[in-house]
N, C-alpha and C positions, 0 to 999 in steps of 0.2 A: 504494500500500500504506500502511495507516495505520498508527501510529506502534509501537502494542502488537502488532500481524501482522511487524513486520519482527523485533522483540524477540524474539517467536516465533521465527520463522526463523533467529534467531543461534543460540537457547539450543539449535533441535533440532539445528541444526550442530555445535556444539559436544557437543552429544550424539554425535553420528556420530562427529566428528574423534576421540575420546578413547574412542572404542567403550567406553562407558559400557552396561554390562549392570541386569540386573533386580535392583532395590534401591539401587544404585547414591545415593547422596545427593549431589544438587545445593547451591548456594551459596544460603545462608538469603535471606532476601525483603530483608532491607536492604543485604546484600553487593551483589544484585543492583539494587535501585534505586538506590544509590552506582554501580555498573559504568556502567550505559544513563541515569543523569541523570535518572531520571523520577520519576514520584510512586509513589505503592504501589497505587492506586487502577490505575495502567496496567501495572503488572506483573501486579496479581493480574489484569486480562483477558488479559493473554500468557499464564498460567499455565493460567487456566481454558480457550483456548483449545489448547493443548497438551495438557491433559487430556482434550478432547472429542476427540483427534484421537488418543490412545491413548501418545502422546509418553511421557506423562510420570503420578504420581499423588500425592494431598499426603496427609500425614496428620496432621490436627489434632494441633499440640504437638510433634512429631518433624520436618516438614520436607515439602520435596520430589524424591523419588526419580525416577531412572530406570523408565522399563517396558519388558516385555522385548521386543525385537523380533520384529515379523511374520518367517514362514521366507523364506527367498531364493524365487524365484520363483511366490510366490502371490499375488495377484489380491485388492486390497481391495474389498468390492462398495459399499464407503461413501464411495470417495477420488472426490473430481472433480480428480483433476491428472491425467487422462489414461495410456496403460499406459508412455510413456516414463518417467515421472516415477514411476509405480509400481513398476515394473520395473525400477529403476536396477542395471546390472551385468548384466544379461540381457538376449540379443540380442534385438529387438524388429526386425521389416520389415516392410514395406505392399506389398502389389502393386494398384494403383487398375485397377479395372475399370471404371468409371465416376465421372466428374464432368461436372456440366452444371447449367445455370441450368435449373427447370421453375417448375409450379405445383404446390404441392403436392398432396399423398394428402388427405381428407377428416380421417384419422386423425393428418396430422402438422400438417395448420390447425388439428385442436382444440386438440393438445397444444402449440403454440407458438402458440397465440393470435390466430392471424391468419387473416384471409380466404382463399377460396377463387381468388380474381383475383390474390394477392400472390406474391411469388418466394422462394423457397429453392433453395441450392445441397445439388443430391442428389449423395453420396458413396457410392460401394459399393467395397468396398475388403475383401480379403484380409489378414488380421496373420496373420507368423509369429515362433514362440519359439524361438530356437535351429535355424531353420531346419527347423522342422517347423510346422504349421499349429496355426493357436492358433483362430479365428474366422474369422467372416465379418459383415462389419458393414455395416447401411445408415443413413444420417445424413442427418437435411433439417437445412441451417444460415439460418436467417432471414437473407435478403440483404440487410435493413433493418439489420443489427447487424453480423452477417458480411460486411462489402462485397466482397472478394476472398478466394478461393481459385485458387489454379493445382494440376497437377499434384507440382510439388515440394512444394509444403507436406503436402497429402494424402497422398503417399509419408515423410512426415517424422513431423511431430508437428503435429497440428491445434492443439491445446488450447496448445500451447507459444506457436505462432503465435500465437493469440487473446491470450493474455496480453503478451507482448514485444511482437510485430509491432505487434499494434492498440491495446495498452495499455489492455484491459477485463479486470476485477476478474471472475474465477469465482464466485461463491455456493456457493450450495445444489443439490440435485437429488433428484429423487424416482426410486427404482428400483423395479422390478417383473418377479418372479422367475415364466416358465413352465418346463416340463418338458413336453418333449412328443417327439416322433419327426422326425429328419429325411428331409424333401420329397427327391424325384430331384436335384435342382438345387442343394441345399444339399448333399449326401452329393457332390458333386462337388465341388465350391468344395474342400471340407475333406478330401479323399481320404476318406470311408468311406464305408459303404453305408446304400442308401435303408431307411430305417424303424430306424437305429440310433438311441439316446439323445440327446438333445441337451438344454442349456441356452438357454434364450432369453430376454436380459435387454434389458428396455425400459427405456430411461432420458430424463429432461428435467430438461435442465442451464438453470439461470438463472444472472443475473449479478447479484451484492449487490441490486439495486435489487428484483430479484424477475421480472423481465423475462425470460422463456423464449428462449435462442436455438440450442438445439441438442435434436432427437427423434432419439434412437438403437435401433434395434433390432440388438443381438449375438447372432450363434448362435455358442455355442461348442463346439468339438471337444472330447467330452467325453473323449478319450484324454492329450489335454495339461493341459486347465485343472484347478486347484487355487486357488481362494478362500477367505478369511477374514474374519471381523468382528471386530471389537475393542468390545465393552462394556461402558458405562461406567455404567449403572444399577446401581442396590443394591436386591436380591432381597429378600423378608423371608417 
């Protein structure tokens, strides 16, 4: 983690610890480069990185304030920290139906980059929220990047592992929203009935460098899930 991402992570701590609400004024830009030793130059990238992440928002001449928090158990469709990390305080459980080494689908070599000869660890896996079904998820993890998975980690937190366990840096990701009906076999997974509504979000996750190592397809049980975006563009 590089020097202004940790900075980050204190300042959004410290936001938590002190459940700092909407408006809320944080410690002027010199307080704060006196606290963390640094220059202004690596605060103001903590800062702007906190603002792209919904943290926080500045306003030229008055300061830096708090922003208001996402509601308890919604679904960012813009976080790559995985639903533990998203969900902190809400029961979250995996029931793994499958893990295995294959070769990928035609559609998870394009989206992660690699050949058709090459190996991904395929995951299908049931999440529940609170002990009610949330999704049903399939994952190819490039086994060039991802070198192990076992059952415990995929019953856990993948993304957690990835970062702690292997000690690789998450990125960026590109998502992609269908709307469509769910199949006999999906209406099962998720307890409801075939041709009910369903959410289906395609996602590829890369790592800082840009390197693709995770194709996700979620269908989500459209009785539980509840998602938000936080934006930070200015309309005109």
């Amino acid at each position: 983690m590089l020097k202004y991402q940790q900075i980050a992570a204190e300042i959004e701590k410290y936001i938590e610890d002190h459940a700092l609400q909407q408006g809320d004024k944080l410690p002027v830009l010199e307080t704060l480069m006196a606290q963390f030793e640094v220059s202004k130059s690596t605060i103001t990238k903590s800062l702007d990185l906190l603002e792209r992440k919904g943290v926080v928002f500045q306003v030229r001449g008055s300061g830096i304030f708090a922003r208001r928090h996402k509601r308890k158990g919604y679904i960012s469709l813009l976080s790559n920290q995985g639903f533990k990390k998203e969900l902190e305080g809400v029961q979250i459980t995996s029931k793994v139906i499958e893990l295995e080494v294959k070769k990928p689908t035609k559609e998870a070599a394009h989206n992660l980059n690699i050949g058709l000869d090459e190996e991904v660890y395929y995951v299908k896996r049931v999440r529940y929220i609170q002990e009610q079904t949330l999704c049903l998820e399939e994952s190819y993890y490039n086994k060039s990047i991802i070198t192990y998975l076992n059952n415990e980690i995929v019953t856990e937190s993948i993304f957690n592992y990835i970062k702690e366990g292997l000690g690789l840096k998450v990125g960026f990701s590109d998502v992609y929203l269908h709307v469509d009906k769910l199949n006999e076999e999906e209406a099962d997974y998720l307890g409801l009935k075939n041709g009910d509504p369903k959410l289906l979000v395609e996602s590829v996750f890369h790592l800082t460098n840009g390197q693709p190592f995770n194709f996700s397809k979620v269908t989500y049980n459209y009785q539980q899930s509840q998602f938000f975006i936080q934006a930070n563009s200015h309309f005109s």
